[in-house]
N, C-alpha and C positions, 0 to 999 in steps of 0.2 A: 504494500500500500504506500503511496506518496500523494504529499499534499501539494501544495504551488509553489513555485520557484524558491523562496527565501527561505522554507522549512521542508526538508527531507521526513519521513517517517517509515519505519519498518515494524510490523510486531510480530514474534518468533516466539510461539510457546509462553506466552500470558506478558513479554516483552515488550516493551513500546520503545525502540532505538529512536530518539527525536536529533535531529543534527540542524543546528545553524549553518544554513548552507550559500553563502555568500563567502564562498574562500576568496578572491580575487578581491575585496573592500574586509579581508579578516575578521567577516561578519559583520561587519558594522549592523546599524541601527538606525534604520531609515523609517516610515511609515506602513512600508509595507511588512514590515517584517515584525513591526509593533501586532500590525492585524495577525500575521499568523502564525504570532505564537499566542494569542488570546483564542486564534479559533482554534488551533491543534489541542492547547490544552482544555479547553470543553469537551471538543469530541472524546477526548482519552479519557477525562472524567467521565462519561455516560457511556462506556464501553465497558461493561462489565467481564469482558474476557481480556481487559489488561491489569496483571498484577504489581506490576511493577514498574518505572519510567526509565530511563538514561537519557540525560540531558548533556548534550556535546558539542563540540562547535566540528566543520568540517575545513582542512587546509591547517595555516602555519599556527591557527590560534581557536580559542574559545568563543574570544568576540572585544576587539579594539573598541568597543562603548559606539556613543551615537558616531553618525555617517555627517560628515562636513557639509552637507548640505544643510542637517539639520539648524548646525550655530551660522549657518546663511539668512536661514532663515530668521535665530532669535537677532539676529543683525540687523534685520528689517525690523523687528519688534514683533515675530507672530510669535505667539503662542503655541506651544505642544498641546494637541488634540482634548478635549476632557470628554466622557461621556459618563452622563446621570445614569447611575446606576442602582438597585437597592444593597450593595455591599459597600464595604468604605472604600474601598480602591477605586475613584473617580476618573482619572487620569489614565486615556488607553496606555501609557507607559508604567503606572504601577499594575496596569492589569496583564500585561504583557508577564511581572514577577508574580503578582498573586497569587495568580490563576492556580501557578504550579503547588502554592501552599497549599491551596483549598482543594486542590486534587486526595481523592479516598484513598490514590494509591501513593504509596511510597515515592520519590523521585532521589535521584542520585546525578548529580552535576558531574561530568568526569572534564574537567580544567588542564588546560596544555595550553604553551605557547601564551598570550596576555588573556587577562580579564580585568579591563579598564573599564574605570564609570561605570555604565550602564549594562556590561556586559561582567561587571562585577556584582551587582544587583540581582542581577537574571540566576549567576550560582547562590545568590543567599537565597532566593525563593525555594531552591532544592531543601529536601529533608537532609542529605549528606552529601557533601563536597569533597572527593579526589582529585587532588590535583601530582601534577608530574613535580620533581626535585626543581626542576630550573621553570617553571610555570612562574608568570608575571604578576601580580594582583595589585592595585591600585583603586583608591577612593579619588578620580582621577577629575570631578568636576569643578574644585578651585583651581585648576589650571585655565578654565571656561569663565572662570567670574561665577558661576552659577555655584548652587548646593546638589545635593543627591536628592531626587524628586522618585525615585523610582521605588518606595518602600523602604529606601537605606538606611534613613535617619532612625525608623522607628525599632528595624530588623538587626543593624549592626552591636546598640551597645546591649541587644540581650546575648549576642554571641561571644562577644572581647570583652565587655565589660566598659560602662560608658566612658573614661578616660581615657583607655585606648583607642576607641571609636571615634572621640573627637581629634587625640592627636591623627591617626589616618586621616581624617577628614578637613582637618585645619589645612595640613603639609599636601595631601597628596603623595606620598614617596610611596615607592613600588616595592612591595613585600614579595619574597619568593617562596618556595615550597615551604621547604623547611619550617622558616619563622609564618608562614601562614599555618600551619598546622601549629605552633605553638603556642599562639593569638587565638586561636580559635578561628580562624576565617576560616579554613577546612579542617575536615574531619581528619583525613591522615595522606600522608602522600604516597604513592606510587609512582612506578617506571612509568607504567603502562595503563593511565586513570581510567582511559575506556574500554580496554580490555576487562581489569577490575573493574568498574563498574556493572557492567554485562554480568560477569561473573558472582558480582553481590546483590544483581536485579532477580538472577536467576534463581540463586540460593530463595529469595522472597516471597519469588514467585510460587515455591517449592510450599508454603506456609499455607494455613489454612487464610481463606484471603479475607474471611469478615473477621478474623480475629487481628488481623496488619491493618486493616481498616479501623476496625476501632482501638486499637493502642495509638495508631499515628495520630487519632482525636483528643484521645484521652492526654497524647504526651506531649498537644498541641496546647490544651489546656491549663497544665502545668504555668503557675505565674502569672500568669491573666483573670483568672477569677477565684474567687476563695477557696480555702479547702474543705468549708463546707460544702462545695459547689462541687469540686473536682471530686472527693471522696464518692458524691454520692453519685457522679457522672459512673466512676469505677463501676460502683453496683448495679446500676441499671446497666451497662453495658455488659457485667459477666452473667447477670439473668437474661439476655437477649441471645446470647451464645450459647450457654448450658442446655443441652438436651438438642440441638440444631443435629444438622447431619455429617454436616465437616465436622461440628463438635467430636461428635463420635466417631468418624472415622479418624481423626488423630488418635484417638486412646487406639482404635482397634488395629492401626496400622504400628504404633508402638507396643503395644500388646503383642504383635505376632510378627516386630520384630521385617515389616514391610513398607517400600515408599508410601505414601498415603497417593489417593486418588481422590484430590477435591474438586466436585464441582464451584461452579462461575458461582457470585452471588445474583442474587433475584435482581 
C-alpha cells in the first residue's frame, strides 16, 4: 500500500513502515507533507489490523524541519495553516505530530542522519525514538526568529526535564546520539534505528493488541491527570480485558508453552 508522493506507507504482518519520502529536500516540510502525515496517521488509526507504526525519514536524513519556502512565506507575513478542530492541536503542523500521539497503536521514530525543528517534533510525537550514534537532533527554530509551534514547547520539558528543554531551545545547538539518548530526547541509540525499529514494531505486534492499546493510554495518562483519575482508569481498563478472547488466549498460549494467535481488535 502507498499513499501520495511526500509519504510512502507499507504494512507487513500488523506493521505500518510510514517513511518521509522527500529525500532530495531531506524531507523537509512543506504543506503538503503537513497534509499527509495528518491523513496517513488517521487512516492507520482506524485500521484495526495495524499493531504497530515505524516512523522514518527516506535518503541522507529523518527530516531537515520546515522547507524554505515555508520562512518565504513567514517573510511575507502568512501564517502557517490552522484548522478548528474538537482536539487541542489546532494548527495543521501540531496535527501533523499529534496525530501520531493519539494513535491506539504504539509508534516508534527510527532517526538517522538530522532531525531539525520540525522534523525534531515529528520524532517526539512517537511513543519511542531510535536514533543512529552520529544522528543530528536540534530544537532548531531560534535560528528562524521563531519558537517551536509544532507540540514542542509542551512535549519537550516532560521528556528532558524543563531546564534542559529550555537551554535546547534558547541555543538551538545540535545534540547527537549518544547525549540524545542521555537527555532523554530518545529512547536509546542504534546502528541500525530502522532496522530496530521494524524489529521492536514486530516484537509489539506479536502482543495481545487491546492490551498495547490500552497501556499506551493508561501510560499516556501518567502526569496529566490525578491519581485518582489514573488509578481508576487502570481498573476499568483491566475489567474490559479480563475474560476477552486475546485475554485468554495469552494464558493459553503461555500455558502450553505456544506463539499466541491474536485476533484484530473490533
Amino acid at each position: 500500500m502507498s499513499t501520495a508522493e511526500r509519504i510512502s506507507c507499507t504494512i507487513t504482518d500488523g506493521v505500518a513502515d510510514v517513511r518521509l519520502n522527500r529525500p532530495d529536500k531531506l524531507n523537509a516540510l512543506d504543506l503538503a507533507m503537513f497534509e499527509e502525515l495528518v491523513a496517513t496517521g488517521e487512516r492507520l488509526s482506524g485500521d484495526s489490523g495495524v499493531r504497530a507504526v515505524v516512523l522514518s525519514g527516506e535518503g541522507r536524513g529523518f527530516c531537515a524541519g520546515l522547507d524554505f519556502s515555508v520562512f518565504g512565506e513567514m517573510a511575507d507575513g502568512t501564517a502557517p495553516p490552522r484548522l478548528e478542530t474538537g482536539g487541542p492541536a489546532k494548527a495543521l503542523a501540531q496535527q501533523a505530530v499529534h496525530i501520531w500521539t493519539l494513535m491506539p497503536q504504539p509508534v516508534i521514530a527510527a532517526v538517522h542522519g538530522v532531525a531539525f525543528g520540525g522534523g525534531l517534533q515529528i520524532a517526539l510525537g512517537a511513543d519511542i525514538r531510535l536514533v543512529a550514534p552520529d544522528a543530528r537532533l536540534s530544537v532548531l527554530e531560534i535560528k528562524w526568529g521563531i519558537n517551536p509551534d509544532m507540540t514542542g514547547t509542551q512535549v519537550l520539558p516532560e521528556l528532558v526535564g524543563r531546564d534542559v528543554a529550555k537551554e535546547l531551545t534558547f541555543t538551538g545547538r545540535v545534540v547527537e546520539g549518544e547525549e540524545a539518548a542521555a537527555l532523554r530526547l530518545a529512547t536509546r541509540v542504534e546502528t541500525d534505528p530502522h532496522a530496530a525499529a521494524l524489529a521492536l514494531a514486530r516484537e509489539i505486534a506479536g502482543k495481545s493488541p487491546e492490551a498495547i492499546r490500552e497501556s499506551k493510554r493508561l501510560l499516556d495518562l501518567a502526569g496529566r491527570v490525578s491519581l485518582d483519575e489514573g488509578f481508576e482508569a487502570e481498573q476499568v481498563a483491566i475489567h474490559s480485558l479480563i475474560g476477552t478472547p486475546n485475554q485468554l488466549e495469552a494464558i493459553s498460549a503461555n500455558l502450553e508453552k505456544r506463539p499466541p494467535k491474536f485476533t484484530d481488535p473490533a
